[in-house]
C-alpha positions in Angstrom: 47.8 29.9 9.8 48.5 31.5 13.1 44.4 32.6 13.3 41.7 30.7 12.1 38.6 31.1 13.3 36.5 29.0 14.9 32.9 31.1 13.7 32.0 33.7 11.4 29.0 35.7 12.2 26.8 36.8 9.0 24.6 39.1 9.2 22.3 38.1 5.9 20.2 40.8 5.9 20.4 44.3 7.9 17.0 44.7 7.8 14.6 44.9 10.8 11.0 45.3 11.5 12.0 46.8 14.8 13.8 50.1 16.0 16.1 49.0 18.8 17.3 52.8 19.8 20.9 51.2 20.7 20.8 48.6 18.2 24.2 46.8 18.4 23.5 45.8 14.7 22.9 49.5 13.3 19.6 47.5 11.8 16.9 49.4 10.2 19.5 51.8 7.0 17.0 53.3 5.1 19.3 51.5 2.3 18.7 47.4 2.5 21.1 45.3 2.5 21.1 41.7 2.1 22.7 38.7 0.6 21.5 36.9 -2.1 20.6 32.8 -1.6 23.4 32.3 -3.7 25.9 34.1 -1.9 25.0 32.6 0.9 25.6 29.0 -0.7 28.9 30.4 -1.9 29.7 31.4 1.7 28.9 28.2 3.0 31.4 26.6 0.4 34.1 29.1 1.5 34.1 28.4 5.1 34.2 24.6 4.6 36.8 24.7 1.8 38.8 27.1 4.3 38.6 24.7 7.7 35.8 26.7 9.5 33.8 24.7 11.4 30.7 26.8 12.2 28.9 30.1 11.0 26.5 32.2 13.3 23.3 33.7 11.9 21.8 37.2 12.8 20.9 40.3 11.2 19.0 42.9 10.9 16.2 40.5 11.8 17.4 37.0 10.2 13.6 35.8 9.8 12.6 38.7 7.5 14.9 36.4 4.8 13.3 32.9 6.6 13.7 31.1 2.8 16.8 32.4 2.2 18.2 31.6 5.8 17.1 27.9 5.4 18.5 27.3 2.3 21.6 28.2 3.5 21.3 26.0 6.4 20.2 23.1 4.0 23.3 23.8 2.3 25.2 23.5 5.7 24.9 19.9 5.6 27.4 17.4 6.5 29.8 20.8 5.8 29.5 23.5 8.4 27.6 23.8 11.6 25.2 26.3 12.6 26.2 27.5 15.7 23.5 29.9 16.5 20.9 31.7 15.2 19.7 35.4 16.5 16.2 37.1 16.6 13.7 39.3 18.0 11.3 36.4 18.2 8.4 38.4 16.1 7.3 34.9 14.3 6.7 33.4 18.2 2.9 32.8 17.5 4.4 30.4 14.3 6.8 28.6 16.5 5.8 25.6 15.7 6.3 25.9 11.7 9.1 28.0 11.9 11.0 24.9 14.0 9.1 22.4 11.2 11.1 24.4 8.8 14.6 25.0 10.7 14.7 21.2 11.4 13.8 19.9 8.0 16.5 22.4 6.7 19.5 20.4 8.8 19.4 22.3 12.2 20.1 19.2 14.2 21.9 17.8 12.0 25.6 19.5 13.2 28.8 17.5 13.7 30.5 19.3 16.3 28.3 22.1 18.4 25.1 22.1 19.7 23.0 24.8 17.5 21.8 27.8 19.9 18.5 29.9 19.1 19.1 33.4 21.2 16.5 35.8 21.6 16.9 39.4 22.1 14.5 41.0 24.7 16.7 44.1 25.6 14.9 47.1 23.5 12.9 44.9 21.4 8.9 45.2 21.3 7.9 41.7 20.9 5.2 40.8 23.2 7.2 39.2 26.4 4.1 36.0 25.3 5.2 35.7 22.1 8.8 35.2 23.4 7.4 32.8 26.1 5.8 30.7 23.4 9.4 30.1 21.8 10.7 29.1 24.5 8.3 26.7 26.0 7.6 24.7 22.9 11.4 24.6 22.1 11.7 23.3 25.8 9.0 20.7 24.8 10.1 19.7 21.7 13.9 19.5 22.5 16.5 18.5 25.0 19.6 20.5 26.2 21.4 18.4 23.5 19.7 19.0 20.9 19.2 22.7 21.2 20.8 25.9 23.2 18.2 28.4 24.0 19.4 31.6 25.2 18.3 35.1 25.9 19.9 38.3 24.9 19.1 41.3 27.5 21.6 44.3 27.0 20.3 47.7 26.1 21.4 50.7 27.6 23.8 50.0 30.4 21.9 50.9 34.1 18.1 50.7 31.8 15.8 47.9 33.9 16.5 44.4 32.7 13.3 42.4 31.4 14.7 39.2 31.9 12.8 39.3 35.4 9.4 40.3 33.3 10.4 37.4 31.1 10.6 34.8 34.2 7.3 35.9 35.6 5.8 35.8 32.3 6.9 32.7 31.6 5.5 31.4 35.6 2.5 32.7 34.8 2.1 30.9 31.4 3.8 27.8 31.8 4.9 27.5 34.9 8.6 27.1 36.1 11.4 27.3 33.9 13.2 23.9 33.5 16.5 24.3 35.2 19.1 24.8 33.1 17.4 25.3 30.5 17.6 28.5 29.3 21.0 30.5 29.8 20.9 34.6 30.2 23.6 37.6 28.7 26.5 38.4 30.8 24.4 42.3 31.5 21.9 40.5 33.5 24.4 38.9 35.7 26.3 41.9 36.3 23.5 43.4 38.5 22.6 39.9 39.6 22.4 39.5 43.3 23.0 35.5 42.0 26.6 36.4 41.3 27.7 38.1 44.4 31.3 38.9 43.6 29.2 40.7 40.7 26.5 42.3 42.2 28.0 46.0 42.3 30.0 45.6 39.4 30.8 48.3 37.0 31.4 49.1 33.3 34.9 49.8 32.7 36.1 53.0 32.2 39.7 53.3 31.2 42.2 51.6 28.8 43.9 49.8 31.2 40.8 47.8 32.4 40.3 46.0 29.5 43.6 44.9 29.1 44.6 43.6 32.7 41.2 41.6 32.5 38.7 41.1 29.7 35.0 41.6 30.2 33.5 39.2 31.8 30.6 38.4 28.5 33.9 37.6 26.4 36.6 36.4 28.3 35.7 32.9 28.2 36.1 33.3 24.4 38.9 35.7 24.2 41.0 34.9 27.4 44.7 36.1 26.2 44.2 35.0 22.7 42.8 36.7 19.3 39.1 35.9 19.5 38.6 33.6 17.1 35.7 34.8 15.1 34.8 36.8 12.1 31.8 39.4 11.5 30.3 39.3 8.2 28.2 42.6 8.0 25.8 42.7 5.3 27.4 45.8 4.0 30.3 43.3 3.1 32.5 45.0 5.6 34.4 41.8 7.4 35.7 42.8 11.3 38.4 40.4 13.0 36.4 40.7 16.1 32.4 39.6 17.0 31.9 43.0 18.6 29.1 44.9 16.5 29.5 48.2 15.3 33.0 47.4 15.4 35.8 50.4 14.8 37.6 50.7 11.5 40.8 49.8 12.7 39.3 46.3 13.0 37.8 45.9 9.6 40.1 43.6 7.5 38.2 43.4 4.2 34.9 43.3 2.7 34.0 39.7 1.6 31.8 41.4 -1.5 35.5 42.1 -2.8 37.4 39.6 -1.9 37.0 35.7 -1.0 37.0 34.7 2.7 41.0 33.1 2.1 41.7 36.3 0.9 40.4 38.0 4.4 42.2 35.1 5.8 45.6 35.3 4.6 45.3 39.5 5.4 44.5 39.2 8.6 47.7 36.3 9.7 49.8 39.3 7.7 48.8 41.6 10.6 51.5 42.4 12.8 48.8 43.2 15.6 46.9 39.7 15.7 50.0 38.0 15.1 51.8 39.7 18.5 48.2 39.1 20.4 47.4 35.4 18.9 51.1 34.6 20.0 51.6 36.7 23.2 48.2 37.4 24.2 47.1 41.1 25.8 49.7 41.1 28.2 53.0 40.8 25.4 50.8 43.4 23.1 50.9 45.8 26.3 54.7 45.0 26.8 55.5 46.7 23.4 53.8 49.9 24.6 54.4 52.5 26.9 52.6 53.6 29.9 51.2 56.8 28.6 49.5 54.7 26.1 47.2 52.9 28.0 47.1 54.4 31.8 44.3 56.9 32.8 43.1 57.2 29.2 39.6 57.2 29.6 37.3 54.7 27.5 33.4 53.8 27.2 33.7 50.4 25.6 35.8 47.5 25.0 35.8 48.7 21.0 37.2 52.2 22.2 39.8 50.7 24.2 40.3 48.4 20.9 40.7 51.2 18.8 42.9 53.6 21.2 45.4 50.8 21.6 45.6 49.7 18.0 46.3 53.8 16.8 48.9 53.8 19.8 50.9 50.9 18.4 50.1 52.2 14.7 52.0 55.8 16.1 54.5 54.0 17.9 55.7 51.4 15.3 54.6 53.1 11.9 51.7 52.2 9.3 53.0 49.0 8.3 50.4 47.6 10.4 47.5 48.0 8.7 
């Protein structure tokens, strides 16, 4: 296969105990969704069976199915790594038993990646304590090789950061952070006075711009090449990108329908990740015109997805779907 990827994303549950107003997930349906332990354990088996090497968790909030979430990571083992897990840090005052419990489950027991626990402080109401307390008794019960921790800040592009309420939270607690230790979303750095060639940075705003160069939160992962990642929604819906609330025209399958080699094979049949995957952004823009890309207007990297992908659809005919 031309494209395999490296991570799948599932969302095991899209259910949330908070109401993020731009939640990236579209948590919180008034219809639950969630997969079974099961399913789970069957989606383990698929990855492994299929050459993926590591799964992502995240929801919804992942937490609210805690049992279900660590059997699946107990069924992980000597298989598929956990490459991170994703939360609003509500169970912070537990962090002690809920680490018991992700440990004795196989956590630290991956082959290949370090496991990272991420933290979204963006829009979320956790108290800015109760995500301290994570933190600090993660720092003091593991080393930077045993676990990742990371914070998740992006809301509403130009609303206030709290990653600076976090750090003097976190001062006033516990004192300084450990260097190194924690590692912070690409949407703080972009108004970081730390980055300087990033300091008056803006969101792109055309077609163009995400072509020539990549954001900067992704490029590391994408580059010139098909990011190599599935999202698993819990809606079943399967998206050949890790951006959430990802446009149609990147939704390949729904894995509550068919099995993830199915997905597989259908996606290295696309003629659009098989012209990007082998000639990156730059080829993909060689086979269109001008007109398709230049001063066309764009709010996001999934717009800009979405216009070019209908563009080469027009161009070259619906084969490519």
């Amino acid at each position: 296969w031309l494209y395999r990827p490296l991570n799948s994303e599932i969302e095991i549950t899209n259910r949330c105990n908070q109401s993020c107003p731009h939640c990236g997930m579209a948590a919180n349906h008034t219809v639950y969704q969630a997969y079974t332990r099961e399913e789970l354990s069957r989606f383990v088996e698929e990855l492994y069976e299929n050459g993926i090497p590591s799964y992502s968790i995240t929801g919804g909030e992942p937490f609210l199915a805690f049992d279900n979430m660590t059997a699946m990571i107990r069924s992980s083992r000597g298989k598929v790594d956990v490459c991170k897990i994703t939360s609003n840090g509500y169970w912070g005052e537990r962090s002690d038993q809920v680490f018991d419990a992700l440990e004795e489950a196989g956590l630290m027991d991956n082959r290949y990646f370090v496991p990272c626990l991420m933290i979204s402080i963006g829009e979320q109401s956790t108290p800015m304590k109760t995500t301290c307390k994570i933190f600090h008794r993660a720092i003091q019960r593991y080393d930077r090789t045993q676990l990742t921790l990371c914070i998740s800040s992006l809301s509403e592009y130009g609303s206030p950061s709290k990653v600076d309420e976090f750090i003097s939270t976190y001062k006033a607690e516990y004192g300084d952070i450990p260097a190194g230790r924690i590692f912070l979303t690409e949407n703080y750095y972009r108004n970081s006075s730390c980055i300087k060639d990033n300091a008056n940075a803006v969101p792109f705003r055309k077609v163009e711009d995400y072509m020539s160069g990549p954001v900067r939160c992704f490029e590391q992962t994408i580059g010139k090449y098909v990011l190599p990642r599935l999202l698993v929604k819990a809606t079943g819906e399967i998206c050949t990108c890790a951006c959430f609330n990802a446009p149609k025209e990147l939704k390949i399958g729904n894995y509550r329908q068919n099995s993830i080699r199915e997905i597989l094979e259908k996606i290295n049949d696309n003629p659009v990740v098989n012209i990007i995957a082998d000639k990156g952004l730059h080829g993909f823009k060689s086979l269109l015109s001008p007109s398709d890309y230049v001063d066309i207007p764009c709010s996001n990297e999934c717009e800009a997805c979405t216009h070019l992908i209908n563009s080469y659809m027009i161009r070259y005919g619906e084969q490519t779907k």
